[in-house]
N, C-alpha and C positions, 0 to 999 in steps of 0.2 A: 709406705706413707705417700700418698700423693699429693701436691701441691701443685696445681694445674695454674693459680697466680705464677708461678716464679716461674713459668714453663719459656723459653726464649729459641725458637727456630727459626730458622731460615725456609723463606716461600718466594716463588716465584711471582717479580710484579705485573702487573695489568694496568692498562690505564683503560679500558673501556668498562663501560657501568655492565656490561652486557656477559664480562667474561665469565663469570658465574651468578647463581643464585647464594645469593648467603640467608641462612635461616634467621640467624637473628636479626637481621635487616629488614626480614619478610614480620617475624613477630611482633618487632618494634613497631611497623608498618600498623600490621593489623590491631595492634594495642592503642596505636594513638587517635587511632582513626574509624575504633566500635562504635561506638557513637554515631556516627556517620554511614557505617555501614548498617548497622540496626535501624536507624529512620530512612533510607532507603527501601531496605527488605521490609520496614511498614508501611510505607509510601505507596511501595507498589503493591502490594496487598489490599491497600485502603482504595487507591483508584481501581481495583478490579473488582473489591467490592461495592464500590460506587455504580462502577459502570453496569454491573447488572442491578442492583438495586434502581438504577433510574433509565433504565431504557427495558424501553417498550418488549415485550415477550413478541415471536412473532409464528406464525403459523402456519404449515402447510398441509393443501388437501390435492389431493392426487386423483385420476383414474388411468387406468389401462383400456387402447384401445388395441385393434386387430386389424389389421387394412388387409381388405382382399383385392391385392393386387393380380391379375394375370393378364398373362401374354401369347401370342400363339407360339413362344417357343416352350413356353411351359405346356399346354395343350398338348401338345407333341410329344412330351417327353423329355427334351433339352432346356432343361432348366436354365436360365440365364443371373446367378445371384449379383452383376452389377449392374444389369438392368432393375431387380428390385431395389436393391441400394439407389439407386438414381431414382424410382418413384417412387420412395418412400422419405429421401432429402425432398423431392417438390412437397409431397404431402407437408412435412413439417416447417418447407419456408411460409406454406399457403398458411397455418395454423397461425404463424409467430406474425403474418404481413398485417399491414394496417388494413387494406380490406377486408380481412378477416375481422378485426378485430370493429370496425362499425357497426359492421352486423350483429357483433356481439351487443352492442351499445347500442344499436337499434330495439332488440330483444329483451336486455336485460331493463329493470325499473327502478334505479338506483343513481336516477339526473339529481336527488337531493341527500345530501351526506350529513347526519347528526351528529355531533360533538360534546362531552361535556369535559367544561375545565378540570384541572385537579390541582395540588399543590405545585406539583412539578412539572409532570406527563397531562397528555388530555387524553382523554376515550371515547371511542366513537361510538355509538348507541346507535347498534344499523337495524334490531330491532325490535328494541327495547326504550325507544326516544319517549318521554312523559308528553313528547306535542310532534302535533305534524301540520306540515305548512302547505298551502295549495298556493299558487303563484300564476303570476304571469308576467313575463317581462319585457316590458318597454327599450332599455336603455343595457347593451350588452356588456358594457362595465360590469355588471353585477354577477357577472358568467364568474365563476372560480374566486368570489370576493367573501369574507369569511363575516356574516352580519349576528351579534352576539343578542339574545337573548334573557333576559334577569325572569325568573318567575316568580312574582312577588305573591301569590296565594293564587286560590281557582278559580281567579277571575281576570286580574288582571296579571300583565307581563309590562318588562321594560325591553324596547326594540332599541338597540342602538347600532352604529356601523362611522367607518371614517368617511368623511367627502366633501372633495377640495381644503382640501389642511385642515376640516375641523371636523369635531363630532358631533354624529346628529344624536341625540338621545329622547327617546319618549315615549310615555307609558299609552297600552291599548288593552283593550279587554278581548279575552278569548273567541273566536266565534268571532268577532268583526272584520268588515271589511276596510282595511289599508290602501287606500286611492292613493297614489303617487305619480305625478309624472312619468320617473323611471319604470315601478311595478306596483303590481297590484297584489295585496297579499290577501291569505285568512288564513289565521293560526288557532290552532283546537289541539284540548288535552286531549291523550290518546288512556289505553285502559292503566298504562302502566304507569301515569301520575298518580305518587303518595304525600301525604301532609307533609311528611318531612322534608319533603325538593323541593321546600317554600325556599329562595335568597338563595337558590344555584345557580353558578351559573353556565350557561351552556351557550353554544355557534352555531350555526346550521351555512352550508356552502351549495350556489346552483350549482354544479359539473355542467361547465360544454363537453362539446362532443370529442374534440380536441382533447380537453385535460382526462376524460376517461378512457379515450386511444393511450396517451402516454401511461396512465396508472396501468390499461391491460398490459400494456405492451413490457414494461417494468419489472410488474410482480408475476408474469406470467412464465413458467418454465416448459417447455417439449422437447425433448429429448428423445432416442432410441433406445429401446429395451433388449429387442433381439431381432438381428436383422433377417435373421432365417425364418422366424414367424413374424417378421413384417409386426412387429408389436411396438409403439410407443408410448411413452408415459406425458399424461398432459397434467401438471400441477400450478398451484395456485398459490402466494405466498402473501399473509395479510397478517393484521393484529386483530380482526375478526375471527373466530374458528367459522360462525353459522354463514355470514357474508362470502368466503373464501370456497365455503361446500357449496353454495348455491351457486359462484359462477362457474364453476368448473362444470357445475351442474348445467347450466344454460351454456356454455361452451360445448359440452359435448352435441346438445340438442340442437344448437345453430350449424355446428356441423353435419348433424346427420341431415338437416335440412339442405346443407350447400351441397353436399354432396349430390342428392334426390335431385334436388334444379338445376347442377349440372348432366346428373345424365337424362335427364326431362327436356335438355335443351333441344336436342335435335327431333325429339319426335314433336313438341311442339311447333318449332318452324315448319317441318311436314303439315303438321295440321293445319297449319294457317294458311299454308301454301294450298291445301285441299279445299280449305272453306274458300277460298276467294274464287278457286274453279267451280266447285260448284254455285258459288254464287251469279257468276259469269252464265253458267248454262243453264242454271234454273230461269234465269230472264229468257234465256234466247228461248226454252223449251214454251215460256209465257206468248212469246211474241208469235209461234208457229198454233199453239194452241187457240189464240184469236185468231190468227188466219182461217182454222180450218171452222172454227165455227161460224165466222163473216163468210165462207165459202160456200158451207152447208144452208147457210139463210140466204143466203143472195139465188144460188142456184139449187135449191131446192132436192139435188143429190150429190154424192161424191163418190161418184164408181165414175173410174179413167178406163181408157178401150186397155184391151187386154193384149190385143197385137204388140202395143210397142214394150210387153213385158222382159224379151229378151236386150232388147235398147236399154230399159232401164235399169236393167242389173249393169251392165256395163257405166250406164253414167254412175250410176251408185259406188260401183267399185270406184270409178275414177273420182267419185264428190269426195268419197272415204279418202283416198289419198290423198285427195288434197286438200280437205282439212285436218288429217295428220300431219301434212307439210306445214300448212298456217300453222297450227299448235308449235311445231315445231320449231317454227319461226319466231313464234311468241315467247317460247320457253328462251331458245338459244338468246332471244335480245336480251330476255330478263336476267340471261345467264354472264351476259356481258355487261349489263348495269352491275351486277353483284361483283364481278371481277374487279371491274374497275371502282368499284365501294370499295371494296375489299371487306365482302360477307362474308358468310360460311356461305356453301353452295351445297343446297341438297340435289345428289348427283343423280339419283333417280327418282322423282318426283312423283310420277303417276307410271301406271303398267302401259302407258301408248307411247310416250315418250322416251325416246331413250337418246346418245349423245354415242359418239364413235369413242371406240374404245382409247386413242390417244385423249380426247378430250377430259374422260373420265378420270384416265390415272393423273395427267394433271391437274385437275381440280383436286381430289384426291390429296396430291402433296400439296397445292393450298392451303386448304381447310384446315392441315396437318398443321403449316407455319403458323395461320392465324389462333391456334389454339394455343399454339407454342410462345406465340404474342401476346395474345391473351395475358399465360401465367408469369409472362417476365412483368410484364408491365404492373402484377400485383405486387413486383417485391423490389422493381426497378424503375427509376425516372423516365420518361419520354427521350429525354437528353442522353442516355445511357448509352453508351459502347453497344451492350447484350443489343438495346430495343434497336437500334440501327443496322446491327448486324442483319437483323429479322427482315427489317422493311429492303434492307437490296436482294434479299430470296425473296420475297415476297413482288418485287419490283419486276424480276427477272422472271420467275413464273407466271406475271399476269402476260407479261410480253408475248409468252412461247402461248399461253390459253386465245388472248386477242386476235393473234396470228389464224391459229387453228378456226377461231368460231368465226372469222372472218370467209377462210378456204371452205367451210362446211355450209355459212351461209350464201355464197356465191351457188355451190353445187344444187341447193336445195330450191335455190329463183329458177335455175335451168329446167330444174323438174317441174316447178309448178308452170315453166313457158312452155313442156313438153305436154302437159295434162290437158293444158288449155287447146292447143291445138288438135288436141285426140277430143276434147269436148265438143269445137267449132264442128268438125268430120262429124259424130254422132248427130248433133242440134241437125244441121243440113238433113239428114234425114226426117227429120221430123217440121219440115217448114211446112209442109199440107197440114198437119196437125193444130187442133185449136189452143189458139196457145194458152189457154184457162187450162186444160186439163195438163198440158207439160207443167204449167208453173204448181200447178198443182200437187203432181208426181212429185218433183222438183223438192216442195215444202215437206212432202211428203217425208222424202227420204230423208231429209235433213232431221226431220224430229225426230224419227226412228235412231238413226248416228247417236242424236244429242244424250235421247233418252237409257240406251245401252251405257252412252260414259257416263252419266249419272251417276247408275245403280252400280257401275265400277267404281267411282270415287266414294259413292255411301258406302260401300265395302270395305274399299281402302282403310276410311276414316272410321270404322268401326272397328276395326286390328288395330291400328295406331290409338283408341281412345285404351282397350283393351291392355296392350302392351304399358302405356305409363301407368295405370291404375295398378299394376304388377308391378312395377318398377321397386326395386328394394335395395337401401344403401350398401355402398363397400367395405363397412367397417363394422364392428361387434365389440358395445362393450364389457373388457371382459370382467374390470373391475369398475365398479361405478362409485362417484365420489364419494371420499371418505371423509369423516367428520376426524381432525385431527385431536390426537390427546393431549399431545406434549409440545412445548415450543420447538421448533427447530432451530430458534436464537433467540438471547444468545445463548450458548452453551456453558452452561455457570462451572462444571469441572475444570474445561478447557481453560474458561477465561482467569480461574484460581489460577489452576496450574500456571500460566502462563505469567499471572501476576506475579508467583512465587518465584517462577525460574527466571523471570525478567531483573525481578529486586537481586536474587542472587549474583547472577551475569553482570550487572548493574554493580555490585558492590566488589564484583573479582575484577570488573575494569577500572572502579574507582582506586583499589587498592593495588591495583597493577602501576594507575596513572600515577599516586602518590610514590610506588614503590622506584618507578623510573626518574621522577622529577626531583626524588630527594638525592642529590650527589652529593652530602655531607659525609662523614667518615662517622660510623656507629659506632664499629667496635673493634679491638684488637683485631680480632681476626679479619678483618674488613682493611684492614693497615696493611698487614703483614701478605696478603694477597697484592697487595701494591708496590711495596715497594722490599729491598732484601735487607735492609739494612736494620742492626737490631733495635728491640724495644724493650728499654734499659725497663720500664714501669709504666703501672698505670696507675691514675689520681682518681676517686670517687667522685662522686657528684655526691656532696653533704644535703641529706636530707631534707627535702622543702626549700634547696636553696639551686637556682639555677646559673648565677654566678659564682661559680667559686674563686674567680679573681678580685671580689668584693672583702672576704672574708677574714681576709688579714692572716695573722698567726694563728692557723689552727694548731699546729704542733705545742703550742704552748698552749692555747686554749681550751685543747679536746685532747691531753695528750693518749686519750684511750680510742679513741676514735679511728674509724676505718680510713678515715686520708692521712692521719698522722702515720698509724700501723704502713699505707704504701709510702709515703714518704721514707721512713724507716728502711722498707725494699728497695728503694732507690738507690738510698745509702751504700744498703750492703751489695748488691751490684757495681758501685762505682768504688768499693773497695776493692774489686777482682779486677777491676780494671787499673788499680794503680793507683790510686788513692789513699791508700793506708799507711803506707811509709813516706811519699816522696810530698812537699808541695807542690801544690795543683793549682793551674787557674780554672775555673770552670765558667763558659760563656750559655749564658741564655737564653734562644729567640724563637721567632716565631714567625708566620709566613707576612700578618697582618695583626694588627691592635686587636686585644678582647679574647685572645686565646687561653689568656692565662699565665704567658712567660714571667710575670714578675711575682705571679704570686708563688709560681713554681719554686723559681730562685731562691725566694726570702724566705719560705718554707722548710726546703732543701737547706739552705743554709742555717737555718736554726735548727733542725733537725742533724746537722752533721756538727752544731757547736756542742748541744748534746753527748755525742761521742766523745767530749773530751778535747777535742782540736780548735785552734783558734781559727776564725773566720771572719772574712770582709765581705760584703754586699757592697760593690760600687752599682752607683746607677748611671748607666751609659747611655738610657735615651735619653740626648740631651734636647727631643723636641718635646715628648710625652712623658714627661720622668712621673714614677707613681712611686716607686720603694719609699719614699719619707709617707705618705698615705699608707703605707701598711704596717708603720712602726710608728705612725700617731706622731711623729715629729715634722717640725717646718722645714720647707725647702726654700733656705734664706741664701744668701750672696757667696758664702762657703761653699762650695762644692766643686767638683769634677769638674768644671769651665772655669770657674776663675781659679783654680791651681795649676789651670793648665795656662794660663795665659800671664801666670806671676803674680797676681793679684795677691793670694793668700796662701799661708805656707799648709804642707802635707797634714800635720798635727792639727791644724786650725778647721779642718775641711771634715774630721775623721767625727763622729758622734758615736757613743759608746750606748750600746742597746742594752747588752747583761756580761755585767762586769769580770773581764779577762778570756770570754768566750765568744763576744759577737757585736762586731764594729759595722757599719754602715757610712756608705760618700754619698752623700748624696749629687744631685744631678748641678743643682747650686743655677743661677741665673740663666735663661735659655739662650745662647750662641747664635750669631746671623751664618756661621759655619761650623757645626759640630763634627762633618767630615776632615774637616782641615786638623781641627782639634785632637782626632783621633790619630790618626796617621804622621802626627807631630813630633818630634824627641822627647818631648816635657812629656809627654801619653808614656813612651817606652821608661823613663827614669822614673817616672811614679811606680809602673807595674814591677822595675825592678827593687826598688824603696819596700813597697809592697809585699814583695815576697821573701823578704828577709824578715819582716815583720809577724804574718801570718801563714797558718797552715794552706789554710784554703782559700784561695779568693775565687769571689763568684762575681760574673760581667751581665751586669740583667742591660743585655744588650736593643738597639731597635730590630724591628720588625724587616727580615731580609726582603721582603714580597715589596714594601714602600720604600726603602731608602738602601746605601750603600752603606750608611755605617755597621750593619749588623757582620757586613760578612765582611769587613777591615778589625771588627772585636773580634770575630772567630776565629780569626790568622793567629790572634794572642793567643788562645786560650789551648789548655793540652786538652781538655778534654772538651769538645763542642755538645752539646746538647739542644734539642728542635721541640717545639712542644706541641703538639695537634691536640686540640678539644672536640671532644668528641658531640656529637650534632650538632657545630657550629664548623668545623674546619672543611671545606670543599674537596671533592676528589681532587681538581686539578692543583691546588696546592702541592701534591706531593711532585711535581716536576719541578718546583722551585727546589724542595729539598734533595731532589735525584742530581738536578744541576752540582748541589754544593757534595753531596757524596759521591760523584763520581771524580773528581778532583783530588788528586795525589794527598792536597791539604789537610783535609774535608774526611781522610778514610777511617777518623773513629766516630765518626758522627752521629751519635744515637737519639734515638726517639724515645720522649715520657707525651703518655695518652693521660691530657686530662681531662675531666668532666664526665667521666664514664658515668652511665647512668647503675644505680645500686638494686636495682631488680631486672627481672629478664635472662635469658642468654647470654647481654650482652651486657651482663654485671660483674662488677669485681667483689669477689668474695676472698675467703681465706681457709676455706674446707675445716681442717680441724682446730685450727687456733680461733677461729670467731673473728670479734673484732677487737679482741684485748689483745694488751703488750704481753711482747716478750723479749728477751734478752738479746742482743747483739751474736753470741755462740751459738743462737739455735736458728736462729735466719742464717748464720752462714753454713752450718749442716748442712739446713733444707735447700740451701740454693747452689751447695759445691756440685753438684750433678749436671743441673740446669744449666750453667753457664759455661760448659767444658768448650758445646761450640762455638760460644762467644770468642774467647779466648784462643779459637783455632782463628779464626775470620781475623782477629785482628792483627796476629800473628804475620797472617799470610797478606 
């Protein structure tokens, strides 16, 4: 047979809330507190169905491009993969930089953005708008300012918008023109106005060029695909699907264009640089072409003597030289203006022209830094660390270039003073000569020079026109944008899920947070973890009643009832303890008021008159006496203070509850010192009057945690008793009672658990008796077992 009530062992105590998990403290937990934890786990459930239910689907559209990057170490054979890695991060700063992204916005046609309301959300209608508006605007406030629209049927609209703290509102008919100071409008149905969008209402917003920089810049993503095939991904993120495909769509196409007029650059400048030479020599070939026909008319023929044919090859040679030195002259200044601009420098210009090979390679790294300049300055400030670093390479190379074109043009004045001299020698020859026909020669030969570099530069310029018209972009795409199907937020599984395991988490910290903050005593076993000393019984919690110190005489009330039944177990415990033959005082307390200590007592003691023994209830708080409240009688000037003080004799104090079984003192007038009163002679001569009289006297003592008189009754009493109520008595209570049991005095000191609650784990039942009586010989059967180590413990 087991009887797990009457069950009484020794456990080792804890005073931290931490020292173990107790189940029933965790059920109790979670039982008091479902409620709360179920409108959490709906709570969170409900805001994640909210939150997709009211926020915007959003969408993305992608393509894949290819950059054909190469290098002459890939040509070669020595592949360099963190050289591709390094031009394939510029490719994709240049994509994501706001330069990039104007040209987008120069390109794209979407300066006006359509809106219509909704309950909650609004939707933009990019294009599918019932009207569209042609504008022009005066007053740049109205840039990014959102002006709302009513369309009251197919004729007319309401225009309204805010300005200067108030609203403008007022009706205009479709098709008209809107004069305003600030702009000028006309608004027209578009195909896709139906009867029914009569009294909707809708927005429309200008975009500056600024607010669709930060929208590209925002929802636009580039990223890397693979960097050995130099592949990245350019996608686009909107709550338009058709809007998000078409810019991806003009992003790729504005690229393919930057790219073309990037490498269009340099043969351009070439060109230009060609058209201004031949525009140079086409005059001058103009000015020699009048000469010779002002020559031919003047003199009538243009045959020069033929002797001085070997003279003129010679000045010829030397005129050539020395308008390749002029040219030269003219390039190197031009070459020195651009250095000191800081242009590119096209390094070989024309096929006559050429520059000393130190000149060349420093230009060369020039051109290289300024390009380099260039692409910081697309993704970096002027002010920038990078762009600073650039301009002192740039600073130092124009140095070493100024230097040089300085040395080369000094050498090239020497030549043209050497030519000149070699010319004056020839001329001298020819001073007998008429000088019509030298000046003549002279024009001659100059046109012939002029007219060869011509048809050299029309050459030039016909491969360089040839070459860009070939010109074809570095990149391939390989996938071209997609029209997306599905949102890509939010993600309605995730955000469940999340919702779900949020409320959960949510409801284990709530239940953790109530499980650590409750440091009230639950249940036995919650006791018996604390402290060693035994636990005579436990008191039920009566049904729908959460005081059970309110209650009065259940024992007489309910005598079938499950707190009469443990009262009963009390008993018969406290007759193993010595209570069955000898008289007894038994004292009652508790750490603080509301525990229950009196109802215990007067319970207990009605319960042990019962048995047959006579019994006293004194009431010894003499600041909070309640015993006369639980036996329905007055606590008049009779009592335990004025018998102690002589006032009124022992007989006169005593009131008789059930005739020859159960007397009660009450506490009688409240004392300016009940401690004095206590620890008095006239205290010890009544207890000894007392116990000649009665079997049992019971001391429903104060509260040891508030005052000293509890533990001056306890000194009386053979047998002390403590009473912890259960979800109201605190953990740290039990050091008050460790105090008084570890004390010589104090070593039969046992504990009744009252208020236990009567479902749960952490309930007092009674296995196979129920909650009906039974006879005084069969509780002490079932508990001769139980109590053997009682009775070791107290022994020792």
């Amino acid at each position: 047979m087991r009887n797990d009530q009457y069950e009484i062992e020794e456990t080792d105590a804890g005073n931290s809330a931490f020292e173990g998990l107790d189940l029933s403290k965790i059920f109790f937990t979670i039982k008091k507190n479902i409620v709360w934890v179920l409108l959490i786990i709906l709570s969170t459930n409900i805001l994640a169905y909210l939150y997709i239910r009211y926020t915007r689907p959003v969408y993305e559209s992608t393509s894949i491009l290819r950059l054909d990057i190469k290098s002459d170490a890939n040509i070669l054979g020595f592949g360099n993969l963190n050289q591709n890695l390094d031009n394939l991060a510029g490719e994709i700063e240049l994509l994501k930089s706001n330069l990039f992204f104007s040209k987008v916005v120069e390109a794209v046609d979407m300066d006006i953005s359509y809106y219509a309301y909704g309950r909650v959300l609004f939707q933009e209608r990019y294009d599918n708008s019932p009207f569209r508006v042609e504008y022009k605007l005066k007053d740049r406030s109205f840039y990014d300012k959102p002006i709302d629209i009513e369309i009251l049927n197919d004729e007319q609209f309401i225009l309204s918008y805010p300005m200067g703290g108030e609203r403008f509102s007022r009706a205009y008919e479709f098709g008209e023109e809107i004069e305003h100071p600030s702009y000028r409008f006309v608004v027209t149905l578009t195909e896709h106005f139906r009867q029914e969008l009569k009294g909707t209402a809708y927005y429309f917003t200008i975009n500056s060029d600024q607010a669709m920089v930060n929208y590209l810049s925002s929802n636009m993503i580039v990223e890397p695909v693979n960097f050995k095939a130099n592949t990245i991904k350019v996608g686009f993120q909107g709550y338009d699907k058709q809007k998000i495909r078409d810019l991806v769509t003009v992003i790729d196409s504005v690229y393919l264009e930057y790219t073309k007029e990037k490498k269009n650059q340099a043969t351009e400048q070439k060109l230009h640089f060609l058209d201004e030479q031949l525009e140079a020599i086409e005059e001058r070939l103009s000015k020699y072409e009048s000469y010779f026909e002002n020559f031919t008319i003047d003199n009538k023929t243009n045959n020069l003597q033929s002797e001085i044919g070997k003279a003129i090859v010679k000045m010829e040679e030397l005129d050539a030289r020395k308008f390749q030195i002029q040219n030269t002259l003219e390039s190197i200044e031009k070459l020195r203006q651009k250095v000191e601009n800081e242009e590119l420098v096209l390094t070989e210009p024309t096929s006559f022209v050429s520059y000393p090979e130190d000149i060349l390679t420093y230009v060369q790294q020039l051109n290289a830094l300024l390009n380099d300049k260039e692409l910081t300055l697309a993704s970096y400030k002027e002010s920038s660390i990078a762009v600073k670093l650039k301009d002192q390479k740039i600073d130092l190379i124009k140095k070493d270039i100024l230097g040089l074109i300085q040395t080369y043009d000094t050498q090239l004045h020497l030549q043209l003073e050497e030519i000149e001299e070699k010319k004056k020698e020839i001329e001298n020859e020819f001073v007998q000569l008429p000088s019509k026909g030298t000046q003549y020669g002279k024009n001659e030969r100059y046109y012939n020079l002029y007219e060869s570099i011509f048809l050299s530069l029309i050459q030039k310029k016909n491969e360089l026109e040839i070459a860009k018209a070939g010109t074809v972009t570095d990149f391939v795409v390989l996938l071209p944008a997609t029209m997306p199907a599905s949102p890509v937020a939010p993600q309605k599984l995730t955000i469940l899920g999340i919702g779900a395991v949020s409320g959960i988490i949510l409801s284990l910290m709530f239940l953790a947070l109530g499980y650590v903050l409750n440091d009230k005593i639950s249940s036995q076993s919650e006791l018996e973890k604390l402290t060693q000393a035994s636990i005579l019984g436990t008191i039920p919690l009566n049904s729908g009643k959460k005081n059970v110190a309110s209650e009065g005489l259940v024992v007489s009330k309910m005598p079938k009832s499950a707190i009469s039944e443990a009262f009963r177990s009390v008993r018969t415990n406290m007759q193993f303890m010595g209570l069955r033959n000898e008289k007894k005082v038994i004292s009652v307390t508790s750490t603080v008021g509301a525990e229950g200590k009196t109802f215990v007592a007067c319970n207990l003691g009605n319960v042990i008159a019962l048995s047959g023994q006579k019994v006293l209830i004194v009431d010894l708080d003499l600041r909070k006496p309640k015993v006369h409240r639980v036996f329905s009688v007055k606590n008049g000037e009779k009592g335990v203070s004025t018998h102690l003080i002589g006032k009124y004799a022992l007989d006169e104090c005593i009131t008789k509850i059930e005739e020859g079984r159960l007397d009660i003192i009450s506490a009688g007038a409240i004392p300016p010192n009940p401690s004095e009163l206590i620890v008095s002679q006239a205290f010890e001569q009544m207890l000894q009057q007392l116990k000649e009289r009665y079997d049992v006297i019971i001391l429903d003592s104060p509260p040891v945690g508030l005052v000293t008189d509890g533990v001056l009754v306890m000194e009386k009493a053979d047998i002390p008793l403590y009473v912890f109520r259960a979800d109201y008595s605190r953990r740290n209570f039990v050091r008050t009672f460790k105090k008084l049991h570890n004390t010589k005095k104090f070593s039969k000191l046992a504990i009744i658990l009252n208020g236990l609650s009567s479902t749960g784990d952490r309930s007092y039942t009674y296995s196979r008796y129920g909650y009906g009586y039974f006879s005084e010989e069969e509780e002490e059967k079932g508990f001769l077992k139980k109590v053997q180590s009682f009775f070791t413990r107290q022994k020792a």
